[in-house]
N, CA, C and O of each residue as an XYZ file, in Angstrom:
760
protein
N     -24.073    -13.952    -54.567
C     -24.245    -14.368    -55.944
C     -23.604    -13.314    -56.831
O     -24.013    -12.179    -57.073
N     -22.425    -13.982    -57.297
C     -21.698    -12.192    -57.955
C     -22.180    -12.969    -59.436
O     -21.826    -14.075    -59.845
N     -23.013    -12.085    -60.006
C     -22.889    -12.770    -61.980
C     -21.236    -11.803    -62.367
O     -20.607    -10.835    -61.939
N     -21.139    -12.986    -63.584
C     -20.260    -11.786    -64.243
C     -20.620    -12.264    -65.948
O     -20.389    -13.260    -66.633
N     -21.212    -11.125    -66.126
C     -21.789    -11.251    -67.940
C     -20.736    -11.702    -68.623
O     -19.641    -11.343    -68.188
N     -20.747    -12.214    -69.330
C     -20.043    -12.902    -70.763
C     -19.521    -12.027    -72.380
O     -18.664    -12.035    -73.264
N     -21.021    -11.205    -71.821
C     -21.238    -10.353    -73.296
C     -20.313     -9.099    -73.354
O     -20.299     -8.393    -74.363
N     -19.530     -8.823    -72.250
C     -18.860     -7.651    -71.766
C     -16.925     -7.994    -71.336
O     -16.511     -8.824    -70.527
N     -16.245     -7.216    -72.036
C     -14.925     -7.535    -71.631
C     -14.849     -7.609    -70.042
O     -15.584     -6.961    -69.296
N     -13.846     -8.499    -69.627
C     -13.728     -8.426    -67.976
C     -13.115     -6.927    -67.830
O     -13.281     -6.647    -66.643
N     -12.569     -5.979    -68.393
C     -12.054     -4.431    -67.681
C     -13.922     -4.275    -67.097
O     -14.253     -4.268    -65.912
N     -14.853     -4.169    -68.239
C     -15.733     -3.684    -67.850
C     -16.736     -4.258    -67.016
O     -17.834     -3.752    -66.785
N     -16.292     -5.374    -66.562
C     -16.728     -6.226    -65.318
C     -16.818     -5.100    -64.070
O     -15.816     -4.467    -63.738
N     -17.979     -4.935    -63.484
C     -18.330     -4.154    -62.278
C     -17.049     -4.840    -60.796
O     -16.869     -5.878    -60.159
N     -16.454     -3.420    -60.898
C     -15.916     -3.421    -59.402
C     -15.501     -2.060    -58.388
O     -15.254     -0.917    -58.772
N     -15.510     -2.470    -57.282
C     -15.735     -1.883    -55.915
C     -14.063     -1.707    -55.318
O     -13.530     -2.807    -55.168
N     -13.579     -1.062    -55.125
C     -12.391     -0.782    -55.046
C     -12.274      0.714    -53.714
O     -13.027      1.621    -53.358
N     -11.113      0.320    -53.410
C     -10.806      1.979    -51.936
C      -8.761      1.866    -52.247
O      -7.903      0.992    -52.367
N      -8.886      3.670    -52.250
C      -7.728      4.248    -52.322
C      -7.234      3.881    -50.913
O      -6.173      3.287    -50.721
N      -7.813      4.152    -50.244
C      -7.722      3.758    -48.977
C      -6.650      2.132    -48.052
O      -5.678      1.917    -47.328
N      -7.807      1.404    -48.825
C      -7.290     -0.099    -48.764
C      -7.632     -0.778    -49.579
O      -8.672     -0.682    -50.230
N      -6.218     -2.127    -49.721
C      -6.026     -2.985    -51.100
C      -7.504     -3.971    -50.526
O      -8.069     -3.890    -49.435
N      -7.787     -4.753    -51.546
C      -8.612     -5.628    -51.049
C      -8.486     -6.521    -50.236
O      -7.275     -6.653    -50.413
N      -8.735     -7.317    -49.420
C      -8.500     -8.360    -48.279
C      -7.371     -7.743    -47.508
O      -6.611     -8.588    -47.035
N      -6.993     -6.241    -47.205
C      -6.021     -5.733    -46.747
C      -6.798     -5.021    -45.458
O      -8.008     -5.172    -45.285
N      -5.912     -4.184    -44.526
C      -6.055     -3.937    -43.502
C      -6.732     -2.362    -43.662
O      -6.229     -1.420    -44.275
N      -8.223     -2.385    -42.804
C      -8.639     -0.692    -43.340
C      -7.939     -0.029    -42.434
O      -7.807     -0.436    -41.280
N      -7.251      1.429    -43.036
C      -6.813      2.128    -41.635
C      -7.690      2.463    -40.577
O      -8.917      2.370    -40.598
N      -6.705      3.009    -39.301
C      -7.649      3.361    -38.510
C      -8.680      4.144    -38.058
O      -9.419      3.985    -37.086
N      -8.617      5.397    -39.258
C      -9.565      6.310    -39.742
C     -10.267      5.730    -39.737
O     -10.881      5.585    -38.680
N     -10.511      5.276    -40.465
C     -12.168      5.036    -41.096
C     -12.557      3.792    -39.552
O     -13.185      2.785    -39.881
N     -12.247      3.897    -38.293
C     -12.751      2.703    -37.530
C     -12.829      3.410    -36.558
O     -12.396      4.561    -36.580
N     -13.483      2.796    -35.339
C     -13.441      3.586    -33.596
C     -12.210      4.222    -33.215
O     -12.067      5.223    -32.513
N     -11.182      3.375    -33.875
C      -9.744      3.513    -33.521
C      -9.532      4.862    -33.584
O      -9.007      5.394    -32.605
N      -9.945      5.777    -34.894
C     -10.077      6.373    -35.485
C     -11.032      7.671    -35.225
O     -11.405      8.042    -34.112
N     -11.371      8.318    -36.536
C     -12.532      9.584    -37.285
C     -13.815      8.474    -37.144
O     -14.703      8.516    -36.292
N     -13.685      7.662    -38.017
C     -14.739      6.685    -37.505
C     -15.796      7.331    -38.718
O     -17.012      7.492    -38.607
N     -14.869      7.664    -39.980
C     -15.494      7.802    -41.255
C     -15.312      7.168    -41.923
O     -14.375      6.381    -42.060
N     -16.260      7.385    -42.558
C     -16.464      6.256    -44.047
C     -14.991      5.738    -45.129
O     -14.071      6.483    -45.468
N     -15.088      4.871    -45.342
C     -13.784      5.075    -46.389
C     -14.069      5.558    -47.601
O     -15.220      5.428    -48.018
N     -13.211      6.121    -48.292
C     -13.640      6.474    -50.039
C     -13.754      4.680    -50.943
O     -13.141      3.613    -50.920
N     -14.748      5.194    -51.534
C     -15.084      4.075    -52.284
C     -14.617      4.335    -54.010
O     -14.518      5.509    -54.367
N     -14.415      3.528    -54.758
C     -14.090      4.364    -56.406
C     -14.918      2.358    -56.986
O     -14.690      1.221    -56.571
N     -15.772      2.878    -57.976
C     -16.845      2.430    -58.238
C     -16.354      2.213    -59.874
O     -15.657      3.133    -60.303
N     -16.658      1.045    -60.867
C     -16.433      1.386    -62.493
C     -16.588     -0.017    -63.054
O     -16.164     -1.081    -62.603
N     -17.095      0.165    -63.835
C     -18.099     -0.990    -64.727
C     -19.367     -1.431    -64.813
O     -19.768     -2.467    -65.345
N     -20.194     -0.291    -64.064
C     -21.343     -0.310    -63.810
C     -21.780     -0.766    -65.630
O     -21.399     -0.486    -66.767
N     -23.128     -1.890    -64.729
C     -23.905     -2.303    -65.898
C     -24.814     -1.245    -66.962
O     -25.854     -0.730    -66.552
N     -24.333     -1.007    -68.272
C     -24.919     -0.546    -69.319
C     -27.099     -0.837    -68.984
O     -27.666     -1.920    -69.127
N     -27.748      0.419    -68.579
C     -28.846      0.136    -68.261
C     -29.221      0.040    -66.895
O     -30.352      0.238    -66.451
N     -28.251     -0.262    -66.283
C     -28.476      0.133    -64.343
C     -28.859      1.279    -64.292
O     -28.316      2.266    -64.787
N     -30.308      1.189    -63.382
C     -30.532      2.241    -62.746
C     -30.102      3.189    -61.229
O     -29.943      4.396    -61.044
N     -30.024      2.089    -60.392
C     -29.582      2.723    -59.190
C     -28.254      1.724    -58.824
O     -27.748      0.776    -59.424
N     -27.949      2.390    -57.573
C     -26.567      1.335    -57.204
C     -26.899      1.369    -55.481
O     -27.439      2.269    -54.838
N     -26.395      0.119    -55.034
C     -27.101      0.076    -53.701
C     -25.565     -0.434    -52.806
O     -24.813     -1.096    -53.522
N     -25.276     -0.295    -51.980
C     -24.177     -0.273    -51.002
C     -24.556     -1.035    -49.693
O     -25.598     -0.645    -49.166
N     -23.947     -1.967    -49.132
C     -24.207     -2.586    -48.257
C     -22.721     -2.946    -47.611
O     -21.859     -3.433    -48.342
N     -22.520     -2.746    -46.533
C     -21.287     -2.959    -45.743
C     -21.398     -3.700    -44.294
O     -21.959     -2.998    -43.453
N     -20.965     -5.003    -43.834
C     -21.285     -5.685    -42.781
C     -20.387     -7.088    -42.350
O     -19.935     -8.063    -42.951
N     -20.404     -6.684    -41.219
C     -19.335     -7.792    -40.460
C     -20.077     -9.464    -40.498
O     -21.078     -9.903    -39.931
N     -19.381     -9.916    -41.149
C     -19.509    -11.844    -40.619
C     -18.954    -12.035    -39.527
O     -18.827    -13.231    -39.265
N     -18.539    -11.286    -38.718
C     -17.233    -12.622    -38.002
C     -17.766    -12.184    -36.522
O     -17.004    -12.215    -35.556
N     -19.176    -11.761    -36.407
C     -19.425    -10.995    -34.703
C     -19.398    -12.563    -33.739
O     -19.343    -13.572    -34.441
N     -19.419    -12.695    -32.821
C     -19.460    -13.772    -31.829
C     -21.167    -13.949    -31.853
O     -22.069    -13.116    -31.768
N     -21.168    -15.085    -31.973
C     -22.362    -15.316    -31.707
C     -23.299    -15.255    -29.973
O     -24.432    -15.614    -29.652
N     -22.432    -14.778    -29.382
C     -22.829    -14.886    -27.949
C     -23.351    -13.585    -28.124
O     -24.324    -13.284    -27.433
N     -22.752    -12.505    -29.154
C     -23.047    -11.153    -29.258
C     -24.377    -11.012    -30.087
O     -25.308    -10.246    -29.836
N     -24.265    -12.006    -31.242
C     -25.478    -11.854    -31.752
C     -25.563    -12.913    -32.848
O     -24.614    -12.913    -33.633
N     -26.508    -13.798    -33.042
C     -26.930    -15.176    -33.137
C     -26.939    -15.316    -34.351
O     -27.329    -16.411    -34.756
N     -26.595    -14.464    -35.187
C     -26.990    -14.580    -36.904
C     -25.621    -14.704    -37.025
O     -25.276    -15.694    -37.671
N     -24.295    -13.654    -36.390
C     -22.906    -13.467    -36.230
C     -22.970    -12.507    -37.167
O     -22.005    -12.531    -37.931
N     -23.804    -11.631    -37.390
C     -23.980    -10.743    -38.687
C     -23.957     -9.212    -38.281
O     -25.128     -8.902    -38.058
N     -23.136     -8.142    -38.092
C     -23.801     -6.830    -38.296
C     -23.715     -5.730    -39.278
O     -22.648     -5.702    -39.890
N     -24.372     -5.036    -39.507
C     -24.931     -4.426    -40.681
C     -24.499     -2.799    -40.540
O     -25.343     -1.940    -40.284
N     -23.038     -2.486    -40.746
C     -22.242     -1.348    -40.596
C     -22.531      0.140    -41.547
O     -22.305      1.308    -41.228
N     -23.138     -0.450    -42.865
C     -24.133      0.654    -43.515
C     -24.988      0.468    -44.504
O     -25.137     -0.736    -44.298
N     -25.504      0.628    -45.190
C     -26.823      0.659    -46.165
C     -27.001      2.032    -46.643
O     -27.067      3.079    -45.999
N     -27.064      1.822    -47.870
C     -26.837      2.821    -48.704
C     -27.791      2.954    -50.194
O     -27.382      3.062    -51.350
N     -28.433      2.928    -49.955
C     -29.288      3.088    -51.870
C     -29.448      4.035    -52.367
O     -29.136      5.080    -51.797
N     -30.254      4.026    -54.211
C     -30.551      4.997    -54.862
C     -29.253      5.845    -55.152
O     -29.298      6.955    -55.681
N     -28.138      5.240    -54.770
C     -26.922      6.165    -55.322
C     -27.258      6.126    -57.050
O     -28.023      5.279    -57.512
N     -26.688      6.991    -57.771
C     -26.709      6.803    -59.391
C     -26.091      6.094    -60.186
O     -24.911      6.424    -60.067
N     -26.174      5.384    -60.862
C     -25.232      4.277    -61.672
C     -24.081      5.274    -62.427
O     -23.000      4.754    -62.700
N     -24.301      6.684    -62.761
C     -22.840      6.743    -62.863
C     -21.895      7.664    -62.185
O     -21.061      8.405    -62.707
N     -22.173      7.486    -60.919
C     -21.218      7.874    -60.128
C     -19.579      7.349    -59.899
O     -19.581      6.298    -59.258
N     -19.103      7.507    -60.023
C     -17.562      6.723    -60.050
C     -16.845      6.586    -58.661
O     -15.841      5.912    -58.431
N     -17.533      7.333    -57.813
C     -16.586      7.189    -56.176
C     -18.050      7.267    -55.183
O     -19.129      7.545    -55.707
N     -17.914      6.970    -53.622
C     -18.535      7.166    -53.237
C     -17.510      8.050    -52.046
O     -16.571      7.515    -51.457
N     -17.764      8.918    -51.936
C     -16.543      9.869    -51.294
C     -16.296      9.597    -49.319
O     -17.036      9.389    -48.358
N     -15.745      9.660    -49.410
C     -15.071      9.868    -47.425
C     -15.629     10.878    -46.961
O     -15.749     12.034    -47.367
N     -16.175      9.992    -45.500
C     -17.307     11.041    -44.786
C     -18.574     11.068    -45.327
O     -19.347     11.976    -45.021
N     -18.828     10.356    -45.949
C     -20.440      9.963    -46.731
C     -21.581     10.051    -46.006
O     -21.601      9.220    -45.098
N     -22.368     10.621    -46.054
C     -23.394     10.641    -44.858
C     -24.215     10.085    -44.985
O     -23.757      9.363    -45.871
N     -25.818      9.514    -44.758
C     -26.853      8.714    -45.001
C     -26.779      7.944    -45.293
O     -25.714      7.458    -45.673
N     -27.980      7.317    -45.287
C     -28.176      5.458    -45.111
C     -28.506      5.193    -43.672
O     -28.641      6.071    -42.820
N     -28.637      3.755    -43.459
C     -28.979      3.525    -41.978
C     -27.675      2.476    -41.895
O     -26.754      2.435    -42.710
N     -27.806      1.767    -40.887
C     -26.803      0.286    -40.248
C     -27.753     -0.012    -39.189
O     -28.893      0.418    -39.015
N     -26.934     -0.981    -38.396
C     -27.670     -2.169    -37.731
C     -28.427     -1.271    -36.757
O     -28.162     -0.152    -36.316
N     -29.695     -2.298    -36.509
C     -31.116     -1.663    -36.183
C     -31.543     -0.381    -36.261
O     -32.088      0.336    -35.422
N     -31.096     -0.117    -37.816
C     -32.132      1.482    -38.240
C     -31.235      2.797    -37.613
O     -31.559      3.985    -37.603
N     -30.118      2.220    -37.146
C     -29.428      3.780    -36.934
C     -29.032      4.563    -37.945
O     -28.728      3.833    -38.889
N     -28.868      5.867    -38.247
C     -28.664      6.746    -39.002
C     -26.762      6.750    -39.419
O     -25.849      6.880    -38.603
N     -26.636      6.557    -40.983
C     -25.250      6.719    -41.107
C     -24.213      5.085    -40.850
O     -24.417      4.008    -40.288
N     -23.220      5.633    -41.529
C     -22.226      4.336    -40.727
C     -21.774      4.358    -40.087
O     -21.243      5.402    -39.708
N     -21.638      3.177    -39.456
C     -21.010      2.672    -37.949
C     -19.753      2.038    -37.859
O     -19.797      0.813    -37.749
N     -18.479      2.652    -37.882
C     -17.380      2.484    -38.176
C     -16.951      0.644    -37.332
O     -17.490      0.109    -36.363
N     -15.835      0.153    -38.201
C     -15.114     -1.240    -37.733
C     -14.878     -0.877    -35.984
O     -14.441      0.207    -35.596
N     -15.205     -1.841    -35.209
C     -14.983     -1.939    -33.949
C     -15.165     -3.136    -32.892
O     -15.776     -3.195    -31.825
N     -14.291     -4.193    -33.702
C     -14.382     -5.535    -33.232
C     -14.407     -5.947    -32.156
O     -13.803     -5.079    -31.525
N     -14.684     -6.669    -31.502
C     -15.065     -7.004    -29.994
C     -13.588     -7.722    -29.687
O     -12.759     -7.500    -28.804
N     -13.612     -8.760    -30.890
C     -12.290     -9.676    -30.548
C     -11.726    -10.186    -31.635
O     -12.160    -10.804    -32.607
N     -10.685     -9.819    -31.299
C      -9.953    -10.468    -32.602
C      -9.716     -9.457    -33.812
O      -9.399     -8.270    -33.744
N     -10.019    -10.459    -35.242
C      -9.807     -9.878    -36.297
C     -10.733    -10.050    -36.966
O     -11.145    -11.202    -37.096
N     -11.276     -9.149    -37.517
C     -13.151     -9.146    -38.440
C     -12.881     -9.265    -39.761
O     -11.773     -8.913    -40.167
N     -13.723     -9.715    -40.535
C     -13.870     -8.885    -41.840
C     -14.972     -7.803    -41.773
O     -15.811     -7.658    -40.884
N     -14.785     -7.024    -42.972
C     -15.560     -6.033    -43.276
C     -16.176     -6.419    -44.646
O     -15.236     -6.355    -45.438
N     -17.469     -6.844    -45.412
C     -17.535     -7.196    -46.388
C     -18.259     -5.474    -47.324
O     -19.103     -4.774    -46.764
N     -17.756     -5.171    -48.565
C     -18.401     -4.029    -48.752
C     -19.402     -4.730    -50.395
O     -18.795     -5.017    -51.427
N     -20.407     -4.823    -50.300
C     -21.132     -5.745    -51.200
C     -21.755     -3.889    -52.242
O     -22.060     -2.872    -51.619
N     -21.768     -3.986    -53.731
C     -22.233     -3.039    -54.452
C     -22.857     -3.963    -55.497
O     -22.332     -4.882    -56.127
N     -24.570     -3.319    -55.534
C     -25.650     -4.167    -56.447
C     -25.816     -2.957    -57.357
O     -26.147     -1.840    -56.961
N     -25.462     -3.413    -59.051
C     -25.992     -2.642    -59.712
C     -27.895     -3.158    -60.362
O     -28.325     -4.162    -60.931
N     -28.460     -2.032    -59.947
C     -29.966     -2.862    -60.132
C     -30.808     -2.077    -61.382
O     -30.320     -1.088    -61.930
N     -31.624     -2.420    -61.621
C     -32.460     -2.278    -62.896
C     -33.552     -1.831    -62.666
O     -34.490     -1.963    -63.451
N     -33.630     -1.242    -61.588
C     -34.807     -0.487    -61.158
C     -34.536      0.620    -60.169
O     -33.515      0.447    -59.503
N     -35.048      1.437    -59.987
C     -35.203      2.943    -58.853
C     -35.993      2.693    -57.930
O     -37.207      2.610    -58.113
N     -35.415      2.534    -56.780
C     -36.124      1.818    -55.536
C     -36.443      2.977    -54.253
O     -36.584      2.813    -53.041
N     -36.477      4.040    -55.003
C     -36.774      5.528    -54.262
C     -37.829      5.731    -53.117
O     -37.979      6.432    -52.117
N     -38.863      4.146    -54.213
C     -40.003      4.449    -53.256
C     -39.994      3.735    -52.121
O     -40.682      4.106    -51.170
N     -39.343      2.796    -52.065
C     -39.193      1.484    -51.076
C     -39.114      2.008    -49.715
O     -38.118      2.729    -49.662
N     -39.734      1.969    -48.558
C     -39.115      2.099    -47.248
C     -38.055      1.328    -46.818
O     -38.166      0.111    -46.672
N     -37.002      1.955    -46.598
C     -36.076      1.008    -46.015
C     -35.372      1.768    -44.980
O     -34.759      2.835    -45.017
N     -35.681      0.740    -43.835
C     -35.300      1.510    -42.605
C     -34.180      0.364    -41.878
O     -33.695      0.535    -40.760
N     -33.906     -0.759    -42.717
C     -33.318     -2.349    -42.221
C     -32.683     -2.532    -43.264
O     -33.166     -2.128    -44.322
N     -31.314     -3.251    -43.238
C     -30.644     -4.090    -44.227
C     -31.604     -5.211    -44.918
O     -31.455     -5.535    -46.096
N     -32.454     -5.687    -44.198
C     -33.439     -6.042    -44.783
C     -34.504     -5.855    -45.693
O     -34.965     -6.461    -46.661
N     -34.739     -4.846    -45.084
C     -35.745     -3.724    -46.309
C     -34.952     -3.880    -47.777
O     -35.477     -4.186    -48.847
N     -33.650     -3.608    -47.544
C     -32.946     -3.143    -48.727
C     -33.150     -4.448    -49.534
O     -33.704     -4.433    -50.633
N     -32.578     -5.831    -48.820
C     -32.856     -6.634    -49.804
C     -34.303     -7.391    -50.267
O     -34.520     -8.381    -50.967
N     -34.877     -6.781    -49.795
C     -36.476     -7.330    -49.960
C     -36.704     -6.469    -51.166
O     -37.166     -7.028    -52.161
N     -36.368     -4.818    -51.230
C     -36.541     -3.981    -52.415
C     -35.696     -4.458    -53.568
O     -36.043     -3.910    -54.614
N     -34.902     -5.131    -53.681
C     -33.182     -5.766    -54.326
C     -33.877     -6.735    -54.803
O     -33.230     -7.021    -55.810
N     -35.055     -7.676    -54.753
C     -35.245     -8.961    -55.129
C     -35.791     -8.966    -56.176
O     -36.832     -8.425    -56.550
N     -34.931     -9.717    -56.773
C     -35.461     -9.418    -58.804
C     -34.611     -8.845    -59.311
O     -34.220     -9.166    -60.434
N     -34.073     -7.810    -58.606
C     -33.811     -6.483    -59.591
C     -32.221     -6.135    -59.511
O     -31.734     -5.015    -59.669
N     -31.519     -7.343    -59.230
C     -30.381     -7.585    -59.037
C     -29.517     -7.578    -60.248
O     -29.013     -8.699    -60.316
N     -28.877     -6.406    -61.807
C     -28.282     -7.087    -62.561
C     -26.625     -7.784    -62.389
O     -26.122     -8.567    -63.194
N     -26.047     -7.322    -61.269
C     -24.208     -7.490    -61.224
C     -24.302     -6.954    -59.931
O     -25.167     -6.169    -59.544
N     -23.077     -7.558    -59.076
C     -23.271     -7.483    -58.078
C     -21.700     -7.738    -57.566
O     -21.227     -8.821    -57.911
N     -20.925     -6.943    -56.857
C     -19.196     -7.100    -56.518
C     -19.275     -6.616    -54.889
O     -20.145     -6.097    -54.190
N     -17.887     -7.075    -54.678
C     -17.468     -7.044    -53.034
C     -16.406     -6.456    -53.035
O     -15.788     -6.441    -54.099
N     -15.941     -5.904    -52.080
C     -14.427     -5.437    -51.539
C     -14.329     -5.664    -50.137
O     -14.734     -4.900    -49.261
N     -13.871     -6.556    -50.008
C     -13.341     -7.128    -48.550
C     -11.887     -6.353    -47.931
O     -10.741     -6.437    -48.371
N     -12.293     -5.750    -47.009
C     -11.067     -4.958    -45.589
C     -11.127     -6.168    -44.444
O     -11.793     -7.201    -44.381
N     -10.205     -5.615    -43.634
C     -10.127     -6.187    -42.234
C      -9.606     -5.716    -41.423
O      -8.508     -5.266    -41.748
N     -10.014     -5.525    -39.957
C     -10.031     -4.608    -38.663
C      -9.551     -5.680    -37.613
O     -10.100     -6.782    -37.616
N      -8.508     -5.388    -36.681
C      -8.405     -5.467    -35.484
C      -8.447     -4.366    -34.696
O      -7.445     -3.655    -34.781
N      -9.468     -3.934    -33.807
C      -9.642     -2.795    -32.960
C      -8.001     -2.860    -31.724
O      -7.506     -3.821    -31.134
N      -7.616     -1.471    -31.759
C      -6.769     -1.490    -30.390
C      -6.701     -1.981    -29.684
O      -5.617     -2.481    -29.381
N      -8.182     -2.229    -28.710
C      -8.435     -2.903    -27.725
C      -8.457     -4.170    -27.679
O      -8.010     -4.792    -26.715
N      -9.062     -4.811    -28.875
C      -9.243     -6.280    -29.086
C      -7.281     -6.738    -29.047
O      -6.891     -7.860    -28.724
N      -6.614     -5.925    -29.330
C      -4.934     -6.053    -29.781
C      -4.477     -6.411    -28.371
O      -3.981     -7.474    -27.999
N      -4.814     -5.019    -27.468
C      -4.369     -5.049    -26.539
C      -4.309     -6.290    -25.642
O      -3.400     -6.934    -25.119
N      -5.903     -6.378    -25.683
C      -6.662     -7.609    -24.580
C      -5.513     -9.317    -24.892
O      -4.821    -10.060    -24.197
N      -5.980     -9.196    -26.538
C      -5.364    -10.193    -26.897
C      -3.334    -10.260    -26.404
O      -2.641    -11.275    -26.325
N      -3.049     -9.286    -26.247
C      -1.443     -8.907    -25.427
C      -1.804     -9.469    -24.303
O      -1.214    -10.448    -23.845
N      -2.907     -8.854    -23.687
C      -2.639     -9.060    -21.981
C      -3.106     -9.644    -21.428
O      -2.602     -9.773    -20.313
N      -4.278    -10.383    -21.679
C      -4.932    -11.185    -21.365
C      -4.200    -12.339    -21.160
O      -4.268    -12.720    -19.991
N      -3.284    -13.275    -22.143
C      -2.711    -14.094    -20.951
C      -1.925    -14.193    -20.425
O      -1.724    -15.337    -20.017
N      -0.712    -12.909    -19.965
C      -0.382    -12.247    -18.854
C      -1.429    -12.627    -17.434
O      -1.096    -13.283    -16.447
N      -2.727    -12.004    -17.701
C      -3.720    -12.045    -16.904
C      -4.021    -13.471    -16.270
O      -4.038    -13.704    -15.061
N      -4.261    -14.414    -17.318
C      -4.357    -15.433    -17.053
C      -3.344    -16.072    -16.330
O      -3.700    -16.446    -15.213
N      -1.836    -16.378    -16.736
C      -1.019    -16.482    -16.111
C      -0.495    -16.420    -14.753
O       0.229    -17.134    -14.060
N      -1.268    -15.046    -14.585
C      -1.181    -14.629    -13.051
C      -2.060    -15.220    -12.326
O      -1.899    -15.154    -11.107
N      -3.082    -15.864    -12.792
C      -4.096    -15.642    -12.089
C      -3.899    -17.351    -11.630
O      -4.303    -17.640    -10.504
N      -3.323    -18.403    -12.437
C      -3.168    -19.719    -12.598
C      -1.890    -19.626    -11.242
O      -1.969    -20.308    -10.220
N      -0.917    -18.769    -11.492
C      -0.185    -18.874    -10.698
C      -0.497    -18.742     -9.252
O      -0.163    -19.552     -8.388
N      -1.364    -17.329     -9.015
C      -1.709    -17.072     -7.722
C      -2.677    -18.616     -6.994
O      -2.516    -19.167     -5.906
N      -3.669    -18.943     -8.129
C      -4.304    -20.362     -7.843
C      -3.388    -21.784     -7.185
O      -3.709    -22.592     -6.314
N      -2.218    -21.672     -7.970
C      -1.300    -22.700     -7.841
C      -0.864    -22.382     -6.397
O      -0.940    -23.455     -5.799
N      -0.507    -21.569     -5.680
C       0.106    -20.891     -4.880
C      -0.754    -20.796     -3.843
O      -0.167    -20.696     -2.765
N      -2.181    -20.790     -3.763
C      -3.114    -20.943     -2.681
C      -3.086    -22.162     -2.408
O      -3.022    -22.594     -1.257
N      -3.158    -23.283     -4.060
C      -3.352    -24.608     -3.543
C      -1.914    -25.456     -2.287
O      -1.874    -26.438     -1.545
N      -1.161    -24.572     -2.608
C       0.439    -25.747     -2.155
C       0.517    -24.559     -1.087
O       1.612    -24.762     -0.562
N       0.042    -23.594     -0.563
C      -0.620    -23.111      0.621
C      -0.928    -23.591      1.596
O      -0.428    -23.769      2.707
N      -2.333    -23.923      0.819
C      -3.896    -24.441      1.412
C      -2.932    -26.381      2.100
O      -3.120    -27.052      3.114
N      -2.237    -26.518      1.216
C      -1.997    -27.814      1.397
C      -0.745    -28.183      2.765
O      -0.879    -29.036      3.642
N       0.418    -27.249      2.571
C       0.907    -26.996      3.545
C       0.232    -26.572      4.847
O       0.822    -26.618      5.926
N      -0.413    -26.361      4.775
C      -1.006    -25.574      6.135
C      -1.882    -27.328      7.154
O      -1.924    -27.794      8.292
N      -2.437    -27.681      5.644
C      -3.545    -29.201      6.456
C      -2.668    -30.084      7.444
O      -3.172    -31.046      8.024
């Protein structure tokens, strides 16, 4: 749900932006397994007049569902940053990601090509006290208190997923062939 106020020129429309990478563009491999497997720099501006905190949420749509049934994982979580901070810097430490681990968990796609969604809530309240140990937590503390809300979308193909996707049907190939080759074998021989 992105609002975008009326009462405010669009420059000063809240957005989420990386020196790093253009939007819907490719994150380097730094910031992924491939990689340092650090954070990217974030640069932050239009925060809502009256926001109190700013909350950070970063997470893959595109997991296989064989991997995990929602197709959702939850790469970092981040709150209580200050509304006027202007960057969130490279190598960022704290917060949790998927199931309560400490820190972020860099792009490392299984298959294929992911998105990375980077979601920033400017909110109207100080949620200091909230336990949040789950992406969940975060938005259970977030409810209500949501004023503006922006995305910056990256996208990752891991090495490996590159590779596999190279060789794999090589692999296959061979493997159809050697099949073909048992059968007119198997058949010669009867």
């Amino acid at each position: 749900m992105l609002r975008i106020p009326t009462s405010r020129p669009t420059s000063d429309i809240m957005q989420l932006t990386s020196p790093a990478f253009a939007a819907n563009g490719l994150i380097p491999a730094k910031y992924t397994c491939d990689g340092a497997g650090v954070s990217p720099p974030l640069q932050i501006s239009g925060v809502p007049p009256g926001s109190r905190a700013l909350a950070l949420i970063v997470y893959d749509p595109d997991v296989p569902k064989s991997i995990k049934p929602d197709g959702r994982y939850s790469h970092w979580v981040l709150w209580n940053l200050t509304p006027t901070i202007s960057a969130i810097e490279e190598h960022r430490s704290g917060g949790v990601s998927e199931n309560g681990r400490a820190g972020y968990i860099p792009p490392c796609p299984p298959n294929g090509e992911h998105r990375y969604i980077f979601q920033l809530f400017a909110l109207d309240k100080d949620i200091s006290d909230a336990k949040i140990y789950l992406e969940s937590d975060l938005h259970r503390a977030m409810q209500g208190h949501i004023v503006e809300q922006t995305e910056l979308v990256g996208r990752y193909t891991s090495r490996t997923s590159s590779l596999l996707n190279l060789v794999l049907p090589g692999i296959v190939a061979v493997a159809l062939l050697a099949l073909g080759y048992k059968i007119i074998a198997s058949r010669r021989s009867a």
